[in-house]
Structures are given as C-alpha cells and as structure tokens.
C-alpha positions in Angstrom: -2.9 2.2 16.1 -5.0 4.8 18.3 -8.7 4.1 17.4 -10.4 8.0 17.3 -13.4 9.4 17.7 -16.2 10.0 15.0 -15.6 13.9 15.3 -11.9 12.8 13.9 -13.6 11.7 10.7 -16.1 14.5 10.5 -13.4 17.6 10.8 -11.9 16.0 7.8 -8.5 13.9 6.3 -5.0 14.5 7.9 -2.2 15.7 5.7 -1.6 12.2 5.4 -4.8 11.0 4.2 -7.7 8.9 5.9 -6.4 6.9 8.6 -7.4 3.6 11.0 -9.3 5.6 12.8 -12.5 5.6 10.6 -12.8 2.2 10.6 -14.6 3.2 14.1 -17.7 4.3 11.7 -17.8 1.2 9.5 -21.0 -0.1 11.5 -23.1 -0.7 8.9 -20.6 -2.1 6.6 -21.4 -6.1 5.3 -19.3 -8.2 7.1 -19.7 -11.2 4.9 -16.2 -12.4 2.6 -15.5 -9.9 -0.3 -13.5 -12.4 -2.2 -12.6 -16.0 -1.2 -9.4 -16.8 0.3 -7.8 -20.3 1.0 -6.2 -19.5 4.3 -8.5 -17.1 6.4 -7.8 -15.2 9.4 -11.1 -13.8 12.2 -8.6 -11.5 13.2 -10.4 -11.4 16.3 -13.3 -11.0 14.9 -12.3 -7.3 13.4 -12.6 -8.8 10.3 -11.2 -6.8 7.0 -14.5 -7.5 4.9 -16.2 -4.7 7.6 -14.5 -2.5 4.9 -16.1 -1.0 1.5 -12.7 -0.5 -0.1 -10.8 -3.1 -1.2 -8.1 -3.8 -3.5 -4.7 -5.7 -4.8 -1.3 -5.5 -5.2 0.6 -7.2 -8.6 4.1 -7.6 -9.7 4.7 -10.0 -12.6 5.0 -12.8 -10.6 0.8 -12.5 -10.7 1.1 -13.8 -14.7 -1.3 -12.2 -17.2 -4.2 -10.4 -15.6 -7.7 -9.3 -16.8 -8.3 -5.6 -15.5 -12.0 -5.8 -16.2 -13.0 -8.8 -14.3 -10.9 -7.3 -11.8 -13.1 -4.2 -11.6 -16.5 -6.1 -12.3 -15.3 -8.4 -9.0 -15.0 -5.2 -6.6 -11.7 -4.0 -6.6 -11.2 -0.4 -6.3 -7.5 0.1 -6.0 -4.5 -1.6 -7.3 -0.5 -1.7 -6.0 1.5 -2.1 -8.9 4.9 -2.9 -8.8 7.4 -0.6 -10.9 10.9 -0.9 -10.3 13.3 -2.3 -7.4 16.6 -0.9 -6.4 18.5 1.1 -8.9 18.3 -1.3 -12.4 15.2 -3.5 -12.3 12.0 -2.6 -13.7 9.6 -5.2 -13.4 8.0 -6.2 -16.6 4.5 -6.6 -16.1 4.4 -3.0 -14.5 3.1 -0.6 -17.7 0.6 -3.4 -18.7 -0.5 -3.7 -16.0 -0.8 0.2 -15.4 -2.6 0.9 -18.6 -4.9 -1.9 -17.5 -5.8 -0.7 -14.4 -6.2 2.6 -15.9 -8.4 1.8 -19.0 -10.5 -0.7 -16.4 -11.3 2.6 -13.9 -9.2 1.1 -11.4 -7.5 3.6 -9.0 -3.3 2.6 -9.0 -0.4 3.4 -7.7 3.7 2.0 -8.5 5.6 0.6 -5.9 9.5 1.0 -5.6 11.6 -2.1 -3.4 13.8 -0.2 -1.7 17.6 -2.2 -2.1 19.8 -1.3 1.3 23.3 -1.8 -1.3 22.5 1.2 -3.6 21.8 5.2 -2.3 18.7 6.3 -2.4 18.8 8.8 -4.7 19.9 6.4 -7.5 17.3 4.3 -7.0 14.7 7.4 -6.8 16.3 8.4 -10.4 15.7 4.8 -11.8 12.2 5.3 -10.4 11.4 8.7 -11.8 13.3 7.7 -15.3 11.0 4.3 -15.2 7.8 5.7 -14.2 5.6 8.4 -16.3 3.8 10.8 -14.1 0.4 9.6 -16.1 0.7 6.5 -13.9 0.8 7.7 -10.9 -3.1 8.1 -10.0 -2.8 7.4 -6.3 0.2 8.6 -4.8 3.7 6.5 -5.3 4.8 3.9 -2.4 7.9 3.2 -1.1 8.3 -0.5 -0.4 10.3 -0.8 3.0 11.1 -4.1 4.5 13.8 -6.2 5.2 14.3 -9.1 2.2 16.4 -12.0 3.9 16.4 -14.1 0.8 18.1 -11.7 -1.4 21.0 -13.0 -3.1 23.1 -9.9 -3.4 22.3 -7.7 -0.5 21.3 -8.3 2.8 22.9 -5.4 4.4 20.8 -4.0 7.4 21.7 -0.7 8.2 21.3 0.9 11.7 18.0 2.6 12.2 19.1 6.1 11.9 20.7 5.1 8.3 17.7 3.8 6.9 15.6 6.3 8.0 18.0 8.8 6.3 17.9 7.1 3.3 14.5 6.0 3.0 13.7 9.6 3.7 16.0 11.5 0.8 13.9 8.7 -1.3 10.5 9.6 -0.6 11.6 13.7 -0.8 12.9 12.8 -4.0 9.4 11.1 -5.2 7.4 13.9 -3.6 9.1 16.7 -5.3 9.2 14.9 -9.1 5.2 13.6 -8.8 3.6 16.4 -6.3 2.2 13.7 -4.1 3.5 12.4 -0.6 4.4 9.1 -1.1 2.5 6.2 1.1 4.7 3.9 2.6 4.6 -0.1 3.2 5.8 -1.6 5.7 6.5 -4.9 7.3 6.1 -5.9 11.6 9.1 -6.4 11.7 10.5 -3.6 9.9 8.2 -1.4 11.3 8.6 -2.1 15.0 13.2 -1.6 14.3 12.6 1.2 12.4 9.5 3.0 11.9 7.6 3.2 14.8 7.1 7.2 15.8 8.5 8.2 12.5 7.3 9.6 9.3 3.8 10.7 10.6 3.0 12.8 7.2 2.8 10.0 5.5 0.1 7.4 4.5 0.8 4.0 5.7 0.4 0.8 4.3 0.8 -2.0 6.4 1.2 -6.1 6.1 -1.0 -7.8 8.8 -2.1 -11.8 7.6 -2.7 -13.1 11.1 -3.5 -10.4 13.6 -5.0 -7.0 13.3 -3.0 -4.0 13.0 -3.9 -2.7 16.1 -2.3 -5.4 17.7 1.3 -5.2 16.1 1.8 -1.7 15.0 1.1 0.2 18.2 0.4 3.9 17.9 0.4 3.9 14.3 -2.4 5.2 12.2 -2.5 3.3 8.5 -4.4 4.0 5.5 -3.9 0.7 3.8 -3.9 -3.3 5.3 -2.7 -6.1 3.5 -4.5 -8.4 5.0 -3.6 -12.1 3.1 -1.4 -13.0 0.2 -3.8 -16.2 -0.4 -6.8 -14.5 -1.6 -8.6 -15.2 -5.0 -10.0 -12.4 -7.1 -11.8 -12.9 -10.7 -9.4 -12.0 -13.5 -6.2 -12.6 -11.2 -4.9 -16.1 -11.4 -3.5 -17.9 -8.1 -3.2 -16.1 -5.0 -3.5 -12.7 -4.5 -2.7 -9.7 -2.2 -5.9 -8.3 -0.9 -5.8 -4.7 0.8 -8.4 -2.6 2.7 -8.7 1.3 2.9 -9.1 2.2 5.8 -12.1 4.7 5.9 -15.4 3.8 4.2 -16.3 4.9 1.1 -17.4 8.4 1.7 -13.8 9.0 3.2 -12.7 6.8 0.1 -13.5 9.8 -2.1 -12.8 12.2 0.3 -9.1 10.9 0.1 -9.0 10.4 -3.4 -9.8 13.6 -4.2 -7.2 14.9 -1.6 -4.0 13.2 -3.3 -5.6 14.3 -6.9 -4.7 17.6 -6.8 
C-alpha cells in the first residue's frame, strides 16, 4: 500500500472506489476502541479505531443475530456470506440480508470461490442464489486458499486462478452492474494477486500487522482487522472491518457503487 497525498482524496474516488490512501486525512478521527476485542493488536500504533467506518462480516456460523443492536452499536456495513462453490448456499445468508436491510445497515454477499468447480458454474449458483435487491454494496469474491477443505485442495498455477477468478467476477459485474470487491488473504495475495486486478476494490485480512506492511503496493478499501471482536447483537467473536476513507469519502463511495 502507497500512502497518497490529500489532493488524491480531494480530486475524487478511483474507478475502484475510496482507497488506503485516505486514511492519510483521518487526523481527527477518535482513536479510542470502537468495540471490545479479546485479543488486540497496536498494529504499530496505526490502530484501526482511527477509522469512522466500521463494520462485520457473518456466515451462519455467527448463530442468530440482532440487526438493530448491531446498528445502534456503530456498525455501518455488513459482509454477508451467500453461497460457496457451485451447490452451497449458506443458510443464515437471506435472514441475515433482510436484517441488515430493514436495520439501515449497508451489505454486501460474499461468494467462496472452490478451485474444483469453473468459475462460471459457481457465478450461476451465485446469480441463481442471490436477488439483485441484496446486493446494496457491490458483491465480493472471496479468494483464498482453504487448506482444511475436505474435498478440494487443488491450487492452481497463478495464471489459472487469475483466469478463473477473473471470468467470475466479469460474470457478477455484468448480472449486478457493480464491480465486484474482492477479499483476499497474505498469503493468497502475495502468490497471486499482487499487481493484478487494480479496478477493483479490495478487501484485505490483516489481524496482526498493518496492511501496509504485508500487501505492498496495494491500495484496499476494506481491512479485516480481528476475527475476536465483540459487537452488541452478534454473539461470540466477530469479524470487524474498517473503510478505508473517513466518512465523508464513506458517502462519497456509497453513492459511487449505487448507481
């Protein structure tokens, strides 16, 4: 990540939306803990709560959740996860989108991309699962490796996942009319990201050091920044997230990816 100047900010979002670079202007932002969090990181002191925007990410595994509190605690945004390879739609994912919804929650589905099916059967299990009425913030491609899966743990060459991972997110952008923001992984990133896919918003996992520090040259939109955070209405731990701009450029980029 490439930390620009104020001017970057002032002339305006990139095609791909607010990126790291704002988090330059955040100067007067509270720096004290958003939500609490049993395993924090200083980051080096560039802590995430110098950021207005902050949000969550659920899949069922998150149990029964209460979109209100959620709201009334300070979350903005939500991840929601919708479907995974080319047959499994997760079942908390259009509660939990109404929810979010009927709570003025900004929210977004999230695909798992599954290396052992082609991408575009996984982007029609996607589009066939996922009404265009719940996609508010643009859709997100979920791209990392998973090690523990049980039935695929196929790694293909760079150039092959890139291919596929890019007919995918054509696919999305074409059926919703918004460029898809992608997350990402360091590891993943760093054998098969890095350079690529610069149209689109970014949405990067980074629980013990900043981004800057592990995804060099790369602009994001969105940090994960712990998976042990506590938020009112969610039980257990939770996924926080930041935005990366404050929340003038908030709106700026919500109103960008709502046309």
């Amino acid at each position: 990540m490439r930390w620009a100047t104020i001017p970057w900010l002032l002339l305006g979002l990139a095609a791909a939306g607010c990126t790291s670079s704002a988090t330059s202007v955040l100067d007067s932002a509270v720096e004290r803990p958003r939500f609490a969090d049993s395993d924090p990181q200083d980051f080096n002191g560039r802590t995430p709560h110098r950021h207005e925007v902050h949000g969550i990410d659920v899949s069922k595994w998150n149990g029964a959740v209460e979109w209100h509190s959620v709201r009334k605690s300070g979350v903005d945004f939500a991840f929601i996860k919708a479907t995974e390879g080319g047959d499994r739609l997760d079942s908390g994912f259009h509660a939990y989108w109404q929810g979010a919804r009927a709570a003025g929650i900004a929210h977004a589905p999230y695909h798992f991309f599954y290396f052992c099916t082609p991408a575009d059967v996984q982007a029609d299990w996607f589009i066939a699962n996922v009404p265009k009425e719940a996609v508010h913030l643009p859709p997100v491609l979920d791209a990392e490796w998973n090690p523990t899966s049980k039935t695929c743990r196929l790694r293909p060459e760079p150039p092959a996942v890139r291919a596929e991972l890019q007919r995918f997110l054509q696919r999305l952008h074409a059926h919703y009319g918004k460029r898809p923001i992608i997350y990402t992984t360091v590891d993943f990133h760093r054998e098969n990201l890095e350079g690529h896919f610069p149209d689109h918003p970014f949405w990067v996992r980074a629980v013990a050091q900043h981004p800057s520090e592990i995804y060099p040259g790369r602009n994001w939109t969105f940090w994960q920044y712990t998976s042990t955070g506590t938020v009112p209405g969610v039980d257990g731990d939770t996924d926080i997230n930041v935005f990366a701009g404050n929340r003038g450029a908030w709106r700026n980029w919500m109103a960008s990816v709502s046309k």
